[in-house]
N, CA, C and O atoms as a DFTB+ gen file, in Angstrom:
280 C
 N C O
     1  1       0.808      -1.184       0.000
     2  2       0.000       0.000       0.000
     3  2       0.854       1.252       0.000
     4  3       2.073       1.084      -0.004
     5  1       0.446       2.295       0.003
     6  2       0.484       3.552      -0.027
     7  2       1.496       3.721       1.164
     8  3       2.091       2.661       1.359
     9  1       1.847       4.647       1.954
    10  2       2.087       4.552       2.749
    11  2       3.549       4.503       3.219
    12  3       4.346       4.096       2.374
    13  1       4.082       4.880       4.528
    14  2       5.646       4.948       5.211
    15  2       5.958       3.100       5.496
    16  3       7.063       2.577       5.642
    17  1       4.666       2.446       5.506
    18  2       4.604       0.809       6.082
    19  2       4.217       0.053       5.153
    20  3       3.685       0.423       4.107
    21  1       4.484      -1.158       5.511
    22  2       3.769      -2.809       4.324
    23  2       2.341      -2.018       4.500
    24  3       2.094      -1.339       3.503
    25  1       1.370      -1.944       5.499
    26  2       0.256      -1.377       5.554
    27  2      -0.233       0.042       5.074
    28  3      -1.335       0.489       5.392
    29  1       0.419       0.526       4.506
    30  2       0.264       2.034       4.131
    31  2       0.834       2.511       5.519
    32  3       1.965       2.260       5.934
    33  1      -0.249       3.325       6.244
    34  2       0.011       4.228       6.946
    35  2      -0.102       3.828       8.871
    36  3      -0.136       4.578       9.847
    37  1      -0.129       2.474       8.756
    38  2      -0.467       1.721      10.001
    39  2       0.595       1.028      10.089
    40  3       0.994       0.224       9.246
    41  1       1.155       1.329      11.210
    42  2       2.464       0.163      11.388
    43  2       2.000      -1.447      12.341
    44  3       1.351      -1.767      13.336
    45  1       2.570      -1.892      11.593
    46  2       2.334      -3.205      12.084
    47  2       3.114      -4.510      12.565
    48  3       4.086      -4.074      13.182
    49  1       3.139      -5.396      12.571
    50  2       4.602      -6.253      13.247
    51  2       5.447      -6.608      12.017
    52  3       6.658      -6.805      12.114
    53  1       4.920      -6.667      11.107
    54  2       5.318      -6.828       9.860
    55  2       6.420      -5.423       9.771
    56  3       7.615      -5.643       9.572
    57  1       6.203      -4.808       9.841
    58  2       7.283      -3.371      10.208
    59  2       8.441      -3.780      10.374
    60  3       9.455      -3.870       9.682
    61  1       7.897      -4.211      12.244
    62  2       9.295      -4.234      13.033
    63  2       9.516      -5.610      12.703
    64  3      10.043      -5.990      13.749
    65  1       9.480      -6.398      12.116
    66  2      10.302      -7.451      12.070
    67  2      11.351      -7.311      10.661
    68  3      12.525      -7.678      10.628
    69  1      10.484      -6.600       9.394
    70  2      11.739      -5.883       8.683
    71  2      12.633      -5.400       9.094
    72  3      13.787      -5.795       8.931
    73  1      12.150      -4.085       9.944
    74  2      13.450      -3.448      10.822
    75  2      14.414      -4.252      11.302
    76  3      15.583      -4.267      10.914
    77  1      13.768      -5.160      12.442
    78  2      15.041      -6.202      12.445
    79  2      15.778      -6.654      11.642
    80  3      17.001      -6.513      11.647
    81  1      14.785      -7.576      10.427
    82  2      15.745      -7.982       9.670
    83  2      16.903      -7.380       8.805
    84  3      18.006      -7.895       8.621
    85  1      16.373      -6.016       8.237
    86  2      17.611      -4.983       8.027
    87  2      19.005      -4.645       8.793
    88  3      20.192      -4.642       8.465
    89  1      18.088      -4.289      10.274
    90  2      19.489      -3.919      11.345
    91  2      20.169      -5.403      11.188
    92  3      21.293      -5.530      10.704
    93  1      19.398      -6.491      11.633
    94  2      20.800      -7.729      11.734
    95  2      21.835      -7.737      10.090
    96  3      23.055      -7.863      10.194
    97  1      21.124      -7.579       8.545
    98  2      22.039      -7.181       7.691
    99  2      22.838      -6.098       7.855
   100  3      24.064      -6.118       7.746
   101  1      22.046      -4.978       8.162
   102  2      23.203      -3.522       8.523
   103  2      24.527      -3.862       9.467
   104  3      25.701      -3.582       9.226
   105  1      23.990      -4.531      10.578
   106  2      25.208      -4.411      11.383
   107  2      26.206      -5.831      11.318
   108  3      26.787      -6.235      12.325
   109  1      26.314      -6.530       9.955
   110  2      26.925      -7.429       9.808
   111  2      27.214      -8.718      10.397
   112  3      28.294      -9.306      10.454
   113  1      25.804      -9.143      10.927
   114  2      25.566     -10.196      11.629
   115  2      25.971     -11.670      10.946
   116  3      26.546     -12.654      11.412
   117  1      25.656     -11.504      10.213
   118  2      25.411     -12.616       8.765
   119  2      27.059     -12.085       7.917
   120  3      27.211     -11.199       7.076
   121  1      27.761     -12.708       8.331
   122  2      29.162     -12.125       7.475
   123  2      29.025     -12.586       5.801
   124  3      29.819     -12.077       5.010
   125  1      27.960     -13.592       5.287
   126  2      28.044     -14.220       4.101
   127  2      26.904     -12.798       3.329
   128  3      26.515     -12.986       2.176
   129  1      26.648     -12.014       3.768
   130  2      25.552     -11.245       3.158
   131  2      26.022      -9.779       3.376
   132  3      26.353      -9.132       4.370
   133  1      25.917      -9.510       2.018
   134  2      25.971      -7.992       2.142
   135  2      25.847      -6.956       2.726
   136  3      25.048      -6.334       2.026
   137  1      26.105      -6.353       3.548
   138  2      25.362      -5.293       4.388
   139  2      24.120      -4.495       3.413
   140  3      22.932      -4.266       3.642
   141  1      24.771      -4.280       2.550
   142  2      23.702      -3.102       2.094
   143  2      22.781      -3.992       0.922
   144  3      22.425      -3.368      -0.078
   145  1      22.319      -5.752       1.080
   146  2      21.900      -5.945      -0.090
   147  2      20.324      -5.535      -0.004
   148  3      19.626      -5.676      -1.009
   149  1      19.805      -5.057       1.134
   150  2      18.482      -4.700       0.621
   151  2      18.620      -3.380       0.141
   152  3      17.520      -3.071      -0.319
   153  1      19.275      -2.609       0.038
   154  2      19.145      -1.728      -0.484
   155  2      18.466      -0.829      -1.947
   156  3      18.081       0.286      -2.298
   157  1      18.693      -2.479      -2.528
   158  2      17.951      -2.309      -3.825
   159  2      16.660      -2.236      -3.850
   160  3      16.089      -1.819      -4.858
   161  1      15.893      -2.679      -2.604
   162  2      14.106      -3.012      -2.845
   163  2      13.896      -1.551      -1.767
   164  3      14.157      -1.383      -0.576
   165  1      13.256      -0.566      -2.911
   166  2      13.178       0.516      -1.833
   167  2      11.655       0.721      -0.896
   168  3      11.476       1.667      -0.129
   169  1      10.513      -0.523      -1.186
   170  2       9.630      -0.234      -0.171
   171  2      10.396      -0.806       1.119
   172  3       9.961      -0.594       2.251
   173  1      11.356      -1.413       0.920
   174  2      11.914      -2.320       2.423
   175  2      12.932      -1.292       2.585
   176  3      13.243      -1.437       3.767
   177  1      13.508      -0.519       2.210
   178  2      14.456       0.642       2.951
   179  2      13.528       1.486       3.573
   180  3      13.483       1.629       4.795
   181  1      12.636       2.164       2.621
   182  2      11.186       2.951       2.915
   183  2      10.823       2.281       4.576
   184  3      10.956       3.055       5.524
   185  1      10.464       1.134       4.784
   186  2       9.923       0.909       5.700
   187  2      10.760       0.727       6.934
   188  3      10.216       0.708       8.038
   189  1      12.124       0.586       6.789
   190  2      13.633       0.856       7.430
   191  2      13.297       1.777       7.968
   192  3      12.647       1.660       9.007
   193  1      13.670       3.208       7.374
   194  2      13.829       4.088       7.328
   195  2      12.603       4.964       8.246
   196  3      12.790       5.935       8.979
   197  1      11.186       4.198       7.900
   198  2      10.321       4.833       8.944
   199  2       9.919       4.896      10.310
   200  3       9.569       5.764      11.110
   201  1      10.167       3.147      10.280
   202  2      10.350       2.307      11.805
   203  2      11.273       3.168      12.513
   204  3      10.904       3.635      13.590
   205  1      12.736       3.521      11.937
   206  2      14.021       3.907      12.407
   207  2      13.803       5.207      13.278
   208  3      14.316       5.543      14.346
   209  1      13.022       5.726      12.600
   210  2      12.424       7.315      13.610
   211  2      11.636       7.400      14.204
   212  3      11.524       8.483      14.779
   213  1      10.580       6.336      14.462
   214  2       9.741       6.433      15.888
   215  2      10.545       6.526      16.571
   216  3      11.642       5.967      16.556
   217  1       9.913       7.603      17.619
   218  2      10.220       7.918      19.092
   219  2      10.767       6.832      19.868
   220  3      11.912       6.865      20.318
   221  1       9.755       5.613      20.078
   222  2      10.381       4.616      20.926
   223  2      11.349       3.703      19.976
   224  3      11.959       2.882      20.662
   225  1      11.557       3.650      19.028
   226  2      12.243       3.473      18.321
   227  2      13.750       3.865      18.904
   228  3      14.418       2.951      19.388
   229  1      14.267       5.141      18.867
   230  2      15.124       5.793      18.808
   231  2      15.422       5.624      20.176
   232  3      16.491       5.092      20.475
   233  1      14.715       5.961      20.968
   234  2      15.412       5.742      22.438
   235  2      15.604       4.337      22.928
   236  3      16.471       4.076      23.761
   237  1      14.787       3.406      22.409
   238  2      15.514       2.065      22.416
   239  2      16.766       1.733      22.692
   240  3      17.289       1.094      23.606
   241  1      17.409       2.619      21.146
   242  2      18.712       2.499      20.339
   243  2      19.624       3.163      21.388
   244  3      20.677       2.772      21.890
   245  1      18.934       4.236      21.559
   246  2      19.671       5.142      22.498
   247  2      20.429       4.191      23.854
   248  3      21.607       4.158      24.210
   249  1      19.674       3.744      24.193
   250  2      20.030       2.805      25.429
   251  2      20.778       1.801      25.158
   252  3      21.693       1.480      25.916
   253  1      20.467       1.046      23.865
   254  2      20.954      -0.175      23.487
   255  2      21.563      -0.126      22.469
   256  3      21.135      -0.997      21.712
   257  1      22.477       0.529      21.966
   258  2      23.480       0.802      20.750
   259  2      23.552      -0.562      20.130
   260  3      23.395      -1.494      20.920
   261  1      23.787      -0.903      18.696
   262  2      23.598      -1.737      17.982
   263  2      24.968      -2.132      18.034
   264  3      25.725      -1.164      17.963
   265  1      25.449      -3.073      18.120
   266  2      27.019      -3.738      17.930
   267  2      27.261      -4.135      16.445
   268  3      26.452      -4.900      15.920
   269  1      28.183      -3.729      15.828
   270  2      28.497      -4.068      14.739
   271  2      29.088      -5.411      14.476
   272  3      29.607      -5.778      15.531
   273  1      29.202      -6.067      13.798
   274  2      30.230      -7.139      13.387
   275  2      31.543      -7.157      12.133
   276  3      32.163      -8.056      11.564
   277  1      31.559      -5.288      12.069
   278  2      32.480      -6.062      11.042
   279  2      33.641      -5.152      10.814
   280  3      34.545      -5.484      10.048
């Protein structure tokens, strides 16, 4: 749909489990996979990217800094 989400404009678990699955590629969890290979499908960056700036989102992070692997 339309929308910052898989749902258009309703976030849903479907969201945050992209999000996850992005951050574990971003922060090089998976050493056999690209960091940046979703990069190419831009409703799944799109939906990265929206999750990433909720409020509770961010202070999450804030508290719990993401560890890199690589």
């Amino acid at each position: 749909g339309s929308g910052p989400y898989v749902l258009g404009e309703t976030l849903s678990v479907a969201d945050l489990a992209i999000f996850a699955s992005v951050t574990a590629f971003k922060c090089g969890i998976l050493e056999f996979v690209d960091r940046n290979v979703l990069d190419a499908y831009p409703k799944i960056k799109g939906v990265y990217d929206s999750v990433s700036t909720l409020p509770k989102v961010v202070e999450w992070y804030e508290k719990h800094p993401i560890k890199t692997f690589y």
